[in-house]
N, C-alpha and C positions, 0 to 999 in steps of 0.2 A: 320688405318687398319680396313675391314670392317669384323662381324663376317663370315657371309657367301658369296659369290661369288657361284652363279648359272649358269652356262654356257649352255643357251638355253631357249627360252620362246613358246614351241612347246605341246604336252602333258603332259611331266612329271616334268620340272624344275617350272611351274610356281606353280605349286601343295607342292613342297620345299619351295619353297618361301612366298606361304599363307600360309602355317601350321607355319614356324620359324618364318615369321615378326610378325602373329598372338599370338606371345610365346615372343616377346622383344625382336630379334635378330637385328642387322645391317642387312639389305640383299640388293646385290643388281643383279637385275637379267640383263642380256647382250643379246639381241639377234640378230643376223648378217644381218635379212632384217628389210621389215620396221613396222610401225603401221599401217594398217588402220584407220585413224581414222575418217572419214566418210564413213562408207560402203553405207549410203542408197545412196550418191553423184555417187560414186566410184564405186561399183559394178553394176551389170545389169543380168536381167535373160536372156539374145540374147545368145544366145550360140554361137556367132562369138567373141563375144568380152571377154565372161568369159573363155572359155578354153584358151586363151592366156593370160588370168591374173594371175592364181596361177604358180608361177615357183620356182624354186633353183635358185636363182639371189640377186640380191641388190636394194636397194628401188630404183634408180634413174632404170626408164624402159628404159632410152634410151641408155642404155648399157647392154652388152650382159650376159646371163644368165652363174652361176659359171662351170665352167669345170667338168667333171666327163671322166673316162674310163669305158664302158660297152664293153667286147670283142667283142658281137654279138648284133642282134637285138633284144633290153629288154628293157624295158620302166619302170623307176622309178618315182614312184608316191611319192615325197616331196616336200614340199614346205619350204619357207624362209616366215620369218615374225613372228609377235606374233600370238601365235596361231598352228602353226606349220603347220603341217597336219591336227590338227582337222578343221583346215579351210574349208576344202571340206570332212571333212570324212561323212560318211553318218550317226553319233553317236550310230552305234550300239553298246552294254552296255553289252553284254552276262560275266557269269564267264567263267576261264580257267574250263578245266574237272577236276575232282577231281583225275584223274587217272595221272596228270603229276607231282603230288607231291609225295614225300618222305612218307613212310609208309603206303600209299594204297595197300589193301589187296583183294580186291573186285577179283571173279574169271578171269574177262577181263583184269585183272594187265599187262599180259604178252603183250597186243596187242598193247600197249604206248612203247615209246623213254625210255625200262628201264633204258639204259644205260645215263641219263642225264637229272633225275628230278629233279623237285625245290628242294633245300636242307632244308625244311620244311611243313609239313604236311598242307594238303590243310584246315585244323578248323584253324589254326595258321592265314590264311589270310581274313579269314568270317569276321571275326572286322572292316579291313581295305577297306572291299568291303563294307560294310553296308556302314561306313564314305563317303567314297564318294559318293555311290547310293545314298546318303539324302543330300548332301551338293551342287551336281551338278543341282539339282535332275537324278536319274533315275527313270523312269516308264513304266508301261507299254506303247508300241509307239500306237499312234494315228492307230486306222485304217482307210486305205482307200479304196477305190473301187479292188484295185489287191486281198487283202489277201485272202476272200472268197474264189476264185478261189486255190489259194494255199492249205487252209487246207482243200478243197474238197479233192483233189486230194491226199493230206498226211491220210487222215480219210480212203478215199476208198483203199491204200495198207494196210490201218491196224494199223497204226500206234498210238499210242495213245498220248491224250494232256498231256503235262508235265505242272504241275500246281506251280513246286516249281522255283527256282533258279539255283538249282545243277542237275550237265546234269550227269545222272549215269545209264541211258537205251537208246535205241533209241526211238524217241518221237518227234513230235512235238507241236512248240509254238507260239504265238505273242513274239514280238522281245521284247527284254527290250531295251529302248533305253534312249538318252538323250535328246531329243525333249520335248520341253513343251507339255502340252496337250490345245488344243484350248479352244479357251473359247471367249464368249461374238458372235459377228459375224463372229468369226472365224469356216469353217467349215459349213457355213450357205449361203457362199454370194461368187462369185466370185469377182464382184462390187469393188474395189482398193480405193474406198472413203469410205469406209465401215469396209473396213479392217485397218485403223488406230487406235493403241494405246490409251486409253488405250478401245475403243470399242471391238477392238478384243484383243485379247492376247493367247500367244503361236502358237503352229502350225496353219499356213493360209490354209496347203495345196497346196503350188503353186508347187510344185513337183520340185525344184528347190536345194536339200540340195547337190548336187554336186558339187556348183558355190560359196560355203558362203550364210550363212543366214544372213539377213537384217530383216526379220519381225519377227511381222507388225513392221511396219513404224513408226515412232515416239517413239517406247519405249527405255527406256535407255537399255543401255549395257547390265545388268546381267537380261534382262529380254527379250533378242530374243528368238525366240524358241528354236533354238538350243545350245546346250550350250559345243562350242568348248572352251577351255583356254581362249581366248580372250574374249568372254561373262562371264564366270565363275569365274577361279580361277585367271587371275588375275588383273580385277577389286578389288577381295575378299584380293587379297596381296595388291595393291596401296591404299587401305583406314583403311589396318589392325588396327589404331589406332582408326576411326571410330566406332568399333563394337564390338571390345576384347580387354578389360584392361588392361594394359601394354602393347601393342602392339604398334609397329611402322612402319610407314610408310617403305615399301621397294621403293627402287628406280630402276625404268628400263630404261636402255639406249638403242634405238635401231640401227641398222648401224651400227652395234658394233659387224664386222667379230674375233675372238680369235684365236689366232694367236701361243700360247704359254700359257700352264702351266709352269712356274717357279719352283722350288724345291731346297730345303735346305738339307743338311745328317745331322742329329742328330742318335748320341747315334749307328748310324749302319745301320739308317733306312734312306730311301728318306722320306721327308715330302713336300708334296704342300704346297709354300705358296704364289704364287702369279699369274696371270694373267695378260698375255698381249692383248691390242685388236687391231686391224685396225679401225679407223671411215672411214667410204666409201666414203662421200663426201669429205675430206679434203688427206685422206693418211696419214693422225697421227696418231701413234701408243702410246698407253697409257696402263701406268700400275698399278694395286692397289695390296697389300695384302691384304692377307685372312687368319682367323685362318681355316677356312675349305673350299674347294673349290667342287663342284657337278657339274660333268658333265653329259648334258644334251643335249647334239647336236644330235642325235638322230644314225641308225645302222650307218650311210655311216662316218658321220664326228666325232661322238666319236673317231672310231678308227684312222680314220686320223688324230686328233687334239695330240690322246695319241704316235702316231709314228713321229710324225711333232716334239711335243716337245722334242722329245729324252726319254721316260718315260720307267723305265724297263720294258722288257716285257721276265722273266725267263723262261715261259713255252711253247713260237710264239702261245699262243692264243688269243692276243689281233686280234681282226678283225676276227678271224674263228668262224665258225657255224653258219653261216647264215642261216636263215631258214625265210619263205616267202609265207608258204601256198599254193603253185603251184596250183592254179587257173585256172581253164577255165569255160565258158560258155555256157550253151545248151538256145535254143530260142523255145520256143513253139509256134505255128499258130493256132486259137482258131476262131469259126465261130461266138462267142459272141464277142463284145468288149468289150479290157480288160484297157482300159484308162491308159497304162503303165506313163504316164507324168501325173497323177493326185497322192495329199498326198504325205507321206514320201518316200523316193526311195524304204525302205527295209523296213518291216514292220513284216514279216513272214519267221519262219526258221525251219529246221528238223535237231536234231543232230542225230550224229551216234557216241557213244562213242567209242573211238581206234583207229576212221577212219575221223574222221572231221566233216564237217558239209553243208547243201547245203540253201541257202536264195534265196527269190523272190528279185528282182531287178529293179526298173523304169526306164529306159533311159529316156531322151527326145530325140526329132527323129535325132538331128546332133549327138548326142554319140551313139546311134544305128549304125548310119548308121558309121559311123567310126568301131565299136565294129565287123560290118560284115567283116569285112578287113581286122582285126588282125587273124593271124593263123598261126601255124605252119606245118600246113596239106595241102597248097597247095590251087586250084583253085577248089571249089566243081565243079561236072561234067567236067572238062577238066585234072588233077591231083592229085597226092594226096603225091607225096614226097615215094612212099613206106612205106605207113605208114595208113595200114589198121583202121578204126573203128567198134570195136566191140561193142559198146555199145549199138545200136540198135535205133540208128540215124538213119534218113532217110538222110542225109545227113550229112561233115562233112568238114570245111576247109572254103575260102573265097570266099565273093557273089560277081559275075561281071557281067556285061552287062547286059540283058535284066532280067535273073532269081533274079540279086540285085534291080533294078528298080521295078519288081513284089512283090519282098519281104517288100519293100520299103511302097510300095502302100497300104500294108496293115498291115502299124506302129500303125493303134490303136486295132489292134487285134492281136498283140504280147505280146510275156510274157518269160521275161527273169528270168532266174535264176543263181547263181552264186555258184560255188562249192569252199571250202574251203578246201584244207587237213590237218591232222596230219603228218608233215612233218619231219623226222630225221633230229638231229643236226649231220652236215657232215663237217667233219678238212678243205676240200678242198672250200668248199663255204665259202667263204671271203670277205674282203674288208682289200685292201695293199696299198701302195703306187705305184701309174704309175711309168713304167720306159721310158714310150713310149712318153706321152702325156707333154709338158711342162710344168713348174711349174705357178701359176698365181701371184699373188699381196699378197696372202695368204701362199702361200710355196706349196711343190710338191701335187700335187689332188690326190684325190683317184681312185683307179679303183677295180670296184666292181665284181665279176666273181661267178654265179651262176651255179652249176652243172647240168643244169637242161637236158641236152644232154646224161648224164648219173647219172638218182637220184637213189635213192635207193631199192631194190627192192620194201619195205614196203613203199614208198611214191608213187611211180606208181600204185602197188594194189590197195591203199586207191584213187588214182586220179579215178582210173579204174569203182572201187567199187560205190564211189558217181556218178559218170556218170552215169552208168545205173540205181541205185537210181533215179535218175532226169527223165532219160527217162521214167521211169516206173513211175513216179509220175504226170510228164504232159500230159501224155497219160489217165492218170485215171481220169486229174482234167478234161481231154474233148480235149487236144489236138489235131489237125487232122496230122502235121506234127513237127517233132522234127529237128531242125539243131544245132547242135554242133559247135561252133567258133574252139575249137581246140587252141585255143591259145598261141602266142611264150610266153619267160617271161612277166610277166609283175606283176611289183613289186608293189604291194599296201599295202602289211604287212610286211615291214621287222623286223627284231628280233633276237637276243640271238648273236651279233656280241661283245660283253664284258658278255659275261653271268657267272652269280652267279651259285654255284654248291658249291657240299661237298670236292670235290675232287680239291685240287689244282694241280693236273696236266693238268686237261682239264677244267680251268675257271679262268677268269678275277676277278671277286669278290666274295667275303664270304656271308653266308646267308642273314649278314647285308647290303648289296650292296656297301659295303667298300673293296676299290682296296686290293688288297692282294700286289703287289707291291711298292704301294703306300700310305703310313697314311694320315687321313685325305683328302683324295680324294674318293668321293663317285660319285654312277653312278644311273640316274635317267632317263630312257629315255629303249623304247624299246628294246636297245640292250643288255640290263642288263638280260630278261629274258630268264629263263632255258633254255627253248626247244618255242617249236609252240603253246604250250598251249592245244593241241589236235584237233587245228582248230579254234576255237573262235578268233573275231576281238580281237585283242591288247589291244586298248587303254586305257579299265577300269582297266583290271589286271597290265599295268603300272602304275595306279592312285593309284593304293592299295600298289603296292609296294612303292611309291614314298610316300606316305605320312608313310607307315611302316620304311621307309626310312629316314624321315624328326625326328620322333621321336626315331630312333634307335642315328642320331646326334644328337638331346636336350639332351638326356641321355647321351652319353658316351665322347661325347668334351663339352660337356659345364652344365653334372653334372643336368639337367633339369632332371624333373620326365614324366613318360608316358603317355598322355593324353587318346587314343583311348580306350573305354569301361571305361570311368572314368565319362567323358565331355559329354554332347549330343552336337552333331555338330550343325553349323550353316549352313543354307541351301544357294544359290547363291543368290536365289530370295527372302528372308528372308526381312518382311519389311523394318528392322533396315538397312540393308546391300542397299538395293535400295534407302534408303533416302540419305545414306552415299556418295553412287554414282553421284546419281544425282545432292550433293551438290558440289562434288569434281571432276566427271568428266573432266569437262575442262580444269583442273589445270593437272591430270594426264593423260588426253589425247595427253599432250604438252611433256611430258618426252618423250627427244627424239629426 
């Protein structure tokens, strides 16, 4: 029987998995696509070949990627494999606002999701964000040639620099991110002989963190620049014995689809205690116990894996309150060039506390020119769906013919930005079980159904709100024309589809991220939280709670004491941790 069973090695399960194995646990972590385990081989910055690499699929590519139901046209941004999604996230690092927590008092209290904040006070999570911001590292992100342009334009509405962490005015900042900072030739040389390990190190700059990070070339694992799960945390779990005292090795299996949580009744209660998986190449299905099991599959197959197995669900909020940050796009035309494919994609952001948040963004010119396409507004200059724009776009929906080829023509004097909202958690945005779609090799699929045809009044305001923000802000930094993409769904932050709350009528798990139906099953992975977080990316405030998470288990099944504000953390790139690597590598490159 293994102590822990981790189901997912995406952003939050593998962050379980280094804090227990680093503490003497059994752990072992499952995750349903595959390893990369030569990305410098394997990846490519061709943008013909990387957008068809990250999928929802299984490692063997010559089989077709895993079923989902979308009613309409919406495009879900996840991927399979270790790593998860951080594999292409762009590592933006921001905190949630301090306004979506429990006992904020601040006068803007009212302008947040009151009805469905975290069920503890935002000082309660400060510990758990430091832990990670030094153990990933987070820093300030690299700048490249875009920002200037941005905080011109944020300086000239007025705006002022936010110098701390905590977003509690409107303000602009340099991003916090998870990107190394360059060093050595990095930063100095476009030159690819120049930019090898350990000459350069961290950020190259190839404007490429869409695709997977690879560099520079030659450094081990916990020393790319970017530092998705797969660089980070869990290298930091496969050599836990290397670097923390009593600590042991966790094992990760990959092609390892979970098919079933198991469960025993003790005493009146359901308890997890075991795990069934699929192996993808073979079709064997295999099972272990666990004294504690953490799911970790992220918004879409958490809830599918918790209605697959048959697992109570007393209150039908397993799968509701999706929430997604409803997104769109405005493009500025700028007579300077603004080298959008040079440095980090995102570097630069303005929040608006109650209302979200809007960041600079780099395409490179095949994800632009795709990016003009997406809309829900219809044909700029030929239609528009009835569906006016007031933001103060000079135009508004998708580029064709000869006005896309002109916009085209001039990709290096573009400047994208991307809008975030604070979005309400809503009963009807879900994720159920298909009644339409066949079942696959894994059991019935999910089908995801976003409200976004009618959100809520307070989440159109805030989309509305930040749009004109934007326009008025790329106009200041020197813009000559503004076009708004208008965008259908399109899912890149999903969230709060098992979410924690005070209130057991409307939440899946308790402040500790422990199922309320379930003992012993805890939930680590984006759908665990509250609400939208006020607009900020996800991923750090998943990491916070996942390891608040990892130590609320040490303590209360297996009697362990609290580490975070006890311990000073061990960092990814920590020399001990890189000798560790580089001895063990190849041995735990091969699990799997």
């Amino acid at each position: 029987m293994r102590d822990v069973i981790v189901i997912g090695a995406g952003g939050g399960g593998p962050v379980v998995a280094k804090e227990l194995a680093a503490r003497g646990l059994d752990l072992l972590l499952l995750e349903a696509g595959p390893r990369h385990a030569d990305p410098e081989r394997e990846w490519t910055h061709f943008e013909n070949e990387a957008v068809g690499r990250f999928r929802w699929g299984p490692a063997d590519r010559t089989r077709p990627a895993w079923l989902r139901e979308v009613p309409y046209n919406a495009l879900l941004m996840q991927l399979s494999g270790v790593g998860g999604s951080t594999q292409h996230y762009l590592a933006n690092s921001p905190r949630a606002m301090p306004g979506v927590f429990a006992g904020y008092s601040r006068p803007d209290a009212a302008a947040y999701d009151v009805a469905h904040r975290f069920p503890f006070p935002y000082e309660q999570l400060v510990p758990y964000y430091e832990w990670v911001e030094h153990t990933l590292p987070v820093q300030t992100a690299p700048m490249g040639t875009k920002e200037p342009l941005f905080f011109r334009g944020a300086e000239r509405l007025g705006l002022p620099l936010n110098t701390t962490k905590d977003i509690t005015r409107d303000s602009f900042r340099p991003q916090e991110n998870a990107i190394l900072q360059p060093g050595g030739n990095a930063g100095h040389t476009t030159d690819a002989a120049q930019l090898l390990w350990p000459q350069a190190t961290g950020c190259t700059g190839c404007g490429c963190c869409w695709y997977g990070c690879y560099e520079p070339r030659k450094a081990p694992a916990n020393l790319k620049a970017k530092r998705s799960t797969d660089n980070s945390y869990v290298p930091m779990a496969l050599i836990a014995a290397g670097w923390q005292p009593g600590g042991r090795n966790a094992t990760l299996i990959t092609d390892a689809f979970v098919t079933n949580i198991g469960t025993e009744e003790r005493s009146g209660d359901t308890v997890a205690r075991r795990v069934t998986w699929r192996i993808g190449a073979t079709g064997e299905h295999v099972t272990e116990d666990a004294k504690v099991v953490v799911l970790a599959g992220g918004c879409t197959e958490s809830p599918r894996l918790w209605l697959n197995s048959g697992l109570p669900n007393p209150n039908d909020w397993v799968g509701r309150g999706l929430t997604d940050h409803f997104p769109d796009i405005l493009i500025g035309e700028f007579d300077e060039e603004t080298a959008p494919f040079k440095g980090p994609s995102s570097a630069a952001r303005a929040d608006f506390p109650g209302r979200g948040f809007l960041m600079n963004i780099g395409f490179p010119p095949a994800l632009a020119a795709l990016g003009t396409n997406l809309s829900d507004g219809g044909m700029a200059g030929f239609y528009d769906n009835g569906r006016p724009d007031a933001s103060g776009a000079n135009a508004s929906g998708r580029l064709i013919g000869n006005r896309f080829a002109d916009f085209m023509a001039r990709y290096r004097h573009l400047y994208g930005v991307i809008i975030l909202t604070d979005d309400d958690v809503e009963a009807n945005n879900r994720v159920t079980l298909s009644r339409s779609v066949p079942a696959d090799e894994h059991g019935p699929v999910p089908k995801v159904f976003l409200g976004h045809r009618h959100p809520s009044a307070r989440t159109v305001a805030n989309r509305e709100f930040l749009t004109r923000k934007t326009v008025e802000l790329l106009r200041a930094a020197g813009a000559r024309t503004v076009h708004r993409l208008n965008l259908p769904p399109f899912v890149l932050h999903l969230h709060s589809t098992m979410r924690m709350g005070l209130d057991a009528a409307d939440s899946v798990c308790d402040p500790n991220g422990a199922a309320r139906a379930v003992r012993r099953l805890y939930i680590a992975d984006n759908s665990v939280l509250a609400n939208s977080l006020g607009g900020p990316n996800p991923t750090l405030t998943t990491q916070a709670l996942a390891t608040r998470t990892a130590e609320k288990i040490f303590a209360l099944e297996f009697g362990g004491q609290p580490w975070v504000s006890r311990e000073p953390p061990v960092s990814s790139i920590d020399p001990i941790v890189t000798r560790a690597v580089v001895e063990r590598e190849p041995a735990w490159r091969a699990h799997g």
